[in-house]
N, C-alpha and C positions, 0 to 999 in steps of 0.2 A: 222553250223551244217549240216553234209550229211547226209540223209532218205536213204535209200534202201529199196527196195522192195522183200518178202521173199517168198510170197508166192497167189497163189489165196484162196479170201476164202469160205466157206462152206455156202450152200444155208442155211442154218440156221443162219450163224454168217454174213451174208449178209442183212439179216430179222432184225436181231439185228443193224447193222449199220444203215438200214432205218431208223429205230426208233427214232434213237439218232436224226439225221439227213440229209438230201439229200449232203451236204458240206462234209462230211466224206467221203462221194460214191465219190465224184468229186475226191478230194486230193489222193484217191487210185487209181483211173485210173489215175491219170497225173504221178503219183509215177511209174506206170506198166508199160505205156509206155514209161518213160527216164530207168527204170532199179537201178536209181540211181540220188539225184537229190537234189541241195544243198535248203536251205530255202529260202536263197533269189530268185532264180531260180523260187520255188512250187510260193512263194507269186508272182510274177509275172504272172506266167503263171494261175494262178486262181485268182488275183487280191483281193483275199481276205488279210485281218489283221494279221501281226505278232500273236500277242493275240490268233486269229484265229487257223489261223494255226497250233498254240502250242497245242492247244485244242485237234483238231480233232488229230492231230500224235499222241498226249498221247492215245488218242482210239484206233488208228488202232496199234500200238506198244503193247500196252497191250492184244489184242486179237491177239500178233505173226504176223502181216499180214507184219508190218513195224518192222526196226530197224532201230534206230541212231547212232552217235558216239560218243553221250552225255554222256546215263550213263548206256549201253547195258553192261552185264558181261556174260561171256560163263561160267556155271558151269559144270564143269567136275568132272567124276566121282575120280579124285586124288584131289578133293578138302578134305582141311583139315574137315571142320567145316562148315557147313550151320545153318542160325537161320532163323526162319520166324519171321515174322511179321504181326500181324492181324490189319487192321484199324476197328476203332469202329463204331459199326451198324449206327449212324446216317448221315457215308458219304456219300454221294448220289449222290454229283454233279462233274464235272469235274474239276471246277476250285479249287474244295479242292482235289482233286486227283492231281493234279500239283502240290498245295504247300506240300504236303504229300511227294513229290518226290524230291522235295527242300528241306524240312526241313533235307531228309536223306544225301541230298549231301552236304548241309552245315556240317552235322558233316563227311563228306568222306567216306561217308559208299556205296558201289557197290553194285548194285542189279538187283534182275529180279522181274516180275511181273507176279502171275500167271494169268492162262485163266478167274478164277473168277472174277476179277477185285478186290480181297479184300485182297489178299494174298502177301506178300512181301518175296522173298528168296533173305536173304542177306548174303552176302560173306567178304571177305578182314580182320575177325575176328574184326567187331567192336568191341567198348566200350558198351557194353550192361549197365551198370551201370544206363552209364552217358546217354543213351539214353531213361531208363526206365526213368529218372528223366527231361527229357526235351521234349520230343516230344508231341504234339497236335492231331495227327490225328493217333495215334494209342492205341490201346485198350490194346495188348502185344506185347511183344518182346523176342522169347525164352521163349515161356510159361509163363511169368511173367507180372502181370499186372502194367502198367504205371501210374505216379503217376496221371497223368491227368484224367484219367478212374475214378480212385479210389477219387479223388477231387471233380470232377463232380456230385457225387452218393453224396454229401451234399448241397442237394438240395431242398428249401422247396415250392418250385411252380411246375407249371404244363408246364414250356416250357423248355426244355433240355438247352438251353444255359443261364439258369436265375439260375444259381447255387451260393452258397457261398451269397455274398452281392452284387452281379451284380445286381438282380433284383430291386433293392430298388429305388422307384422312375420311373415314366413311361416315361423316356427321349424318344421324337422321332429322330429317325435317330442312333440310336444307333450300334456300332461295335459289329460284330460275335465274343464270346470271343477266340474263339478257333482259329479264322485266325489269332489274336493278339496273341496269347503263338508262332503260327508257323511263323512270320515276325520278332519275336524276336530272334527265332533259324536261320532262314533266314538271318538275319543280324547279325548275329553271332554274337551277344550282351552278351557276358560274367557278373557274378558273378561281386556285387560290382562296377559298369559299369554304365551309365549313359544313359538311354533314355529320350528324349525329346516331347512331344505331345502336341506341342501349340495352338493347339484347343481340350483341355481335356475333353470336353464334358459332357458324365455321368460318365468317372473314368476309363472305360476297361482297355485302354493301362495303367493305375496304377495299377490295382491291379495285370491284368497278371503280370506284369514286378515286385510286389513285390514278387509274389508268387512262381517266379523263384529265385529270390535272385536280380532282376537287381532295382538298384535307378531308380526312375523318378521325373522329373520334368514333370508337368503336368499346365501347363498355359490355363486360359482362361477368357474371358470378362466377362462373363457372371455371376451375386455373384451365383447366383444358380448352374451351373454347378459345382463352384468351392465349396459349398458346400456339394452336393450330393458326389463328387469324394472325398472331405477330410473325410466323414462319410465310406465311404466303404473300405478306406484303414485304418482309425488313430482308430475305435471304439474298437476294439481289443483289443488296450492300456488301455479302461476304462470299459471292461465290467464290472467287479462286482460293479465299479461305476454306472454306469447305471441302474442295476438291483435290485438297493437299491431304486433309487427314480421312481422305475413302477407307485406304488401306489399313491404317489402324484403327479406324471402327467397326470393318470386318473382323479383321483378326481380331481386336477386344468382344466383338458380341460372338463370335463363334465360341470365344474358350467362356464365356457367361451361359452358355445354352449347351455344352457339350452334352448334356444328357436331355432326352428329348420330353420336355416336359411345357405343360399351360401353364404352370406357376409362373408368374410375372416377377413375383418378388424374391425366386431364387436366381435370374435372369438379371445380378444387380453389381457382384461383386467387381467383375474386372471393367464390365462395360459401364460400372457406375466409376469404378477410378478413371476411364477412359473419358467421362463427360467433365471431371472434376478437373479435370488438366486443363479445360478450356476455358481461355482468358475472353474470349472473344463472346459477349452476349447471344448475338446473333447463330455465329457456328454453334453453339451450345443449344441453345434452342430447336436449330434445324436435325441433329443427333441425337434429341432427347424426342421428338416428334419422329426418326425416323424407328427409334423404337417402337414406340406405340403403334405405330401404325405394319410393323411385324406381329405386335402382338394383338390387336385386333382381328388379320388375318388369322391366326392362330386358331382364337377363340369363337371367332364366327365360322370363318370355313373350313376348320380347321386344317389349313394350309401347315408343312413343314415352316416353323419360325424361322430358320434359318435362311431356307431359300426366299423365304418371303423377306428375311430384311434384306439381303442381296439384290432382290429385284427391284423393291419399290424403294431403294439407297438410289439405288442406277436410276429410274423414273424421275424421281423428288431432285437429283441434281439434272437431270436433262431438262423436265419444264423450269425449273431456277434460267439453267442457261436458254433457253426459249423467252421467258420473262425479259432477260439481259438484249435478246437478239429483236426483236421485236420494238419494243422500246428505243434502241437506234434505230431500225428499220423505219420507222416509222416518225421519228421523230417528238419523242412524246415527252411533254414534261410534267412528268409523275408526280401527282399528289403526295402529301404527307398526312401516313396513318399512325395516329397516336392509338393505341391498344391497350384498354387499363383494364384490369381484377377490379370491378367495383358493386354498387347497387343500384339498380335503376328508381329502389324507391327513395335513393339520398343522391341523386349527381355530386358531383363533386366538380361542377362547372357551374358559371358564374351567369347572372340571369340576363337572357336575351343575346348568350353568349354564339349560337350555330344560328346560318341558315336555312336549315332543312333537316327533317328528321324522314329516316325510312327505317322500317322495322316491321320485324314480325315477332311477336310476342310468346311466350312457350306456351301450348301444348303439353302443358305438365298436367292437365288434370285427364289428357285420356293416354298420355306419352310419361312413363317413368324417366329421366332423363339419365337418373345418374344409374339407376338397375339396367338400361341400355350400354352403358359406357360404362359400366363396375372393375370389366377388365383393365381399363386406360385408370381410372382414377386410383386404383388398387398399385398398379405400377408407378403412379404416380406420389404415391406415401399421402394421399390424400383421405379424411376422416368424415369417413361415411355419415357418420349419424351426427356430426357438426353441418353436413351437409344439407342433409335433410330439414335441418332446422333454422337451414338459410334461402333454402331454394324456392322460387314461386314453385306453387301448385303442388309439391311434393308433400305440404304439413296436411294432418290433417285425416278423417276419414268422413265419408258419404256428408251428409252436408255442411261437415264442419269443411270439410277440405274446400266445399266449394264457395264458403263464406270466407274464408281466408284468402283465397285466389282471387277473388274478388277486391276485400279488401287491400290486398299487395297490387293491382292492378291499377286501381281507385289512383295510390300513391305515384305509380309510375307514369301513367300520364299526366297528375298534376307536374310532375319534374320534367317533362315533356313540355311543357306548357309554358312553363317561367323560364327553361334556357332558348325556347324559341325565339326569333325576333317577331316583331310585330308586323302582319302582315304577310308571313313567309306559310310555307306550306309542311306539313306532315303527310308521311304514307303511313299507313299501318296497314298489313298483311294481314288479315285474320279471319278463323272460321270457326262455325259452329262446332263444340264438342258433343262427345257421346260418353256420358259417367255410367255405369254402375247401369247400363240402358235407357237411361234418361238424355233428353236431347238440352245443353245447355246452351240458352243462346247468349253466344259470348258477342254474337257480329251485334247484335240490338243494344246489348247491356255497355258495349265499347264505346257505339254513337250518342246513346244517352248522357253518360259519362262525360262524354270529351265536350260537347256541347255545354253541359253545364260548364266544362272552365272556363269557356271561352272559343271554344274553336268553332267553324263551319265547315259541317261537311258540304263539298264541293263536288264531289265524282263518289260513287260506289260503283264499282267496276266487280261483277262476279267471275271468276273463275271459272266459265263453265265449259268444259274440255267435252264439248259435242260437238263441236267446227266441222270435220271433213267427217268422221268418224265412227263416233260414240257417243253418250251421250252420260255424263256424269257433273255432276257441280261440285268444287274441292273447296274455295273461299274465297273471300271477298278483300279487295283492296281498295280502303277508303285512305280518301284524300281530303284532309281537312284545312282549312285554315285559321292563323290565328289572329281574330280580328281585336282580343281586347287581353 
């Protein structure tokens, strides 16, 4: 990629660049003085990060100061047809201003950026359609609001990205749903198509990917994970089941909790007869998660259990029926999520089986996962210290621990690697940890890694939430591919 340099800019839009950062001032005087100046060139001569550098040019580009030969288009006045495009009020930061730019190039769509920073003029007469029905980080397209805007707005909590059935359940570490709808379009994951996310977590990359139309497979160790994610995509299937037996899962977990206590597992007898009645896979599931998530309440804030299962029973079937209403609203032909208890260092898929993997990988060497969740797994009849000796990053102490995470990591991207197809693309979410006070770099050791099997990395995009703001760096989301 060649930069050029267009122009100087205005003591105001200079004021403006401060803000952002002092790194953006840098990259525009070394731009000023070559005239012209390829990326590898700028990252040398400022020694800063690809990632980096991606960052600050999307600034100075957007405020006209720079131009690329990426995805710069001159409109002229014999242009047939101009559409804008508004991104939705809650972008803010730079690195979702990248994948915004991404999403538009994966569908081949040419554009310019106005001064506002929020404004998109696109040209080359997209597919407005098919763009209204897939994009993430915009609001409209041609006057017309996107299906995503309009998805979003069914929402029964108070944090913009806990819409539909994402919220359900207080997983930490949890995926931005909205980078996941825009890696899917990134990856150009078609309709009927297969993504893979073998560390499925609390469900994101499922339910995006159903609610596009794309299948997943969503693997993880964890019974819990793999319960949360199979309630948020499969409940849909049995709502009016579910909302036959409200009443006696009240009344079963009120006469389980009569005495007001944290123990989970005296919290078992009637309301465990009351799960064991249910023939129905699904309703069983969504009753057995709407416990846990009383008793998480509980244990963290510690809220009365009882009013807590009453409230978030009523929540967990209202976004169910928001899931249901939406989905016809809209017209949508929902993906199928397959949700297995497995290993990511042994898939249990067939080779060159998905085309697309997204993922973020655990956070077990500076995040305990299951000492976070001890109260759910505890209610769960689940066996801690089996646990421990199954989980990435939990074995292990000071450098054994981080030789073993390493090792188990080694393994999961090779199984990454062989269910790929050839030529398709991987996200992997990930960021440096911090042991013991030691900085481990997992984003280096990751690239290393995946390169030796075969992959290319193609994008490192950093997470660096200093956009309008602040200024902090969280982690990096590399996009590789599999070329052999």
């Amino acid at each position: 990629m060649k930069i050029l340099y267009v122009r100087e800019p205005t003591e105001e839009e200079m004021a403006k660049t401060l803000k952002w950062s002092v790194t953006t001032e840098k990259i525009l005087q070394v731009v000023k003085s070559k005239g012209s100046i390829t990326n590898t060139e700028l990252q040398q001569a400022t020694g800063y990060q690809p990632g980096t550098i991606y960052a600050q040019v999307s600034i100075l580009r957007r405020m006209g100061l720079v131009e690329d030969d990426r995805s710069i288009v001159k409109l002229t006045s014999e242009t047939s047809q101009t559409i804008k495009a508004d991104l939705i009020e809650n972008v803010q930061f730079i690195y979702e201003l990248a994948l915004a730019e991404l999403e538009l190039e994966a569908f081949e769509v040419k554009f310019t950026v106005a001064n506002n920073l929020r404004e998109f003029v696109l040209s080359s007469s997209p597919n407005i359609d098919k763009l209204i029905r897939r994009l993430a980080y915009f609001k409209t397209v041609g006057g017309r609001v996107t299906d995503y805007y309009r998805l979003t707005r069914y929402n029964r909590t108070s944090s913009v990205n806990q819409y539909l059935t994402h919220w359900i359940y207080p997983y930490k570490g949890k995926f931005h749903p909205q980078m996941i709808r825009a890696l899917l379009n990134i990856l150009a994951l078609r309709e009927d198509e297969v993504v893979l996310d073998p560390f499925i977590g609390s469900g994101t990359t499922a339910v995006e990917a159903q609610l596009l139309g794309i299948n997943c497979v969503g693997i993880d160790i964890s019974p819990l994970c793999v319960l949360q994610s199979k309630v948020k995509t499969e409940s849909i299937k049995a709502i009016e089941d579910i909302k036959k037996l409200r009443e006696d899962a009240v009344h079963s977990f009120s006469s389980s909790n009569r005495v007001n206590t944290l123990l989970a597992d005296q919290a078992t007898k009637s309301y465990g007869k009351f799960l064991n009645s249910i023939n129905n896979e699904y309703v069983k599931n969504f009753y057995e998660m709407a416990k846990l998530v009383a008793i998480s309440d509980n244990a963290r804030r510690g809220r009365d259990i009882m009013q807590s299962f009453v409230k978030n029973l009523d929540l967990m079937i209202a976004s169910v029926e928001d899931y249901v209403a939406v989905s016809r609203e809209l017209n949508l032909k929902l993906g199928v999520a397959d949700i297995r208890q497995g290993d990511s260092r042994n898939l249990q898929l067939k080779d060159e089986s998905v085309q697309g993997i997204i993922t973020s990988p655990p956070y077990s060497i500076a995040l305990d996962y299951i000492a976070n969740d001890v109260h759910a797994f505890s209610a769960m009849g689940c066996d801690l210290d089996k646990m421990r000796d199954e989980f990435i990053g939990v074995r292990g102490k000071g450098d054994v621990k981080i030789k073993l995470y390493n090792e188990d990591m080694v393994k999961s991207f090779a199984e990454m690697h062989r269910v790929l197809e050839k030529g398709r693309h991987c996200a992997i979410i990930i960021g440096d940890a911090t042991y013991q006070g030691t900085k481990v770099k997992t984003i280096n050791f990751t690239i290393e890694q995946c390169e030796k099997l075969g992959f290319t990395l193609i994008k490192n995009i950093n997470k660096i939430i200093y956009g309008l703001y602040n200024v902090m760096q969280a982690d990096n989301t590399l996009i590789f591919c599999k070329d052999r």
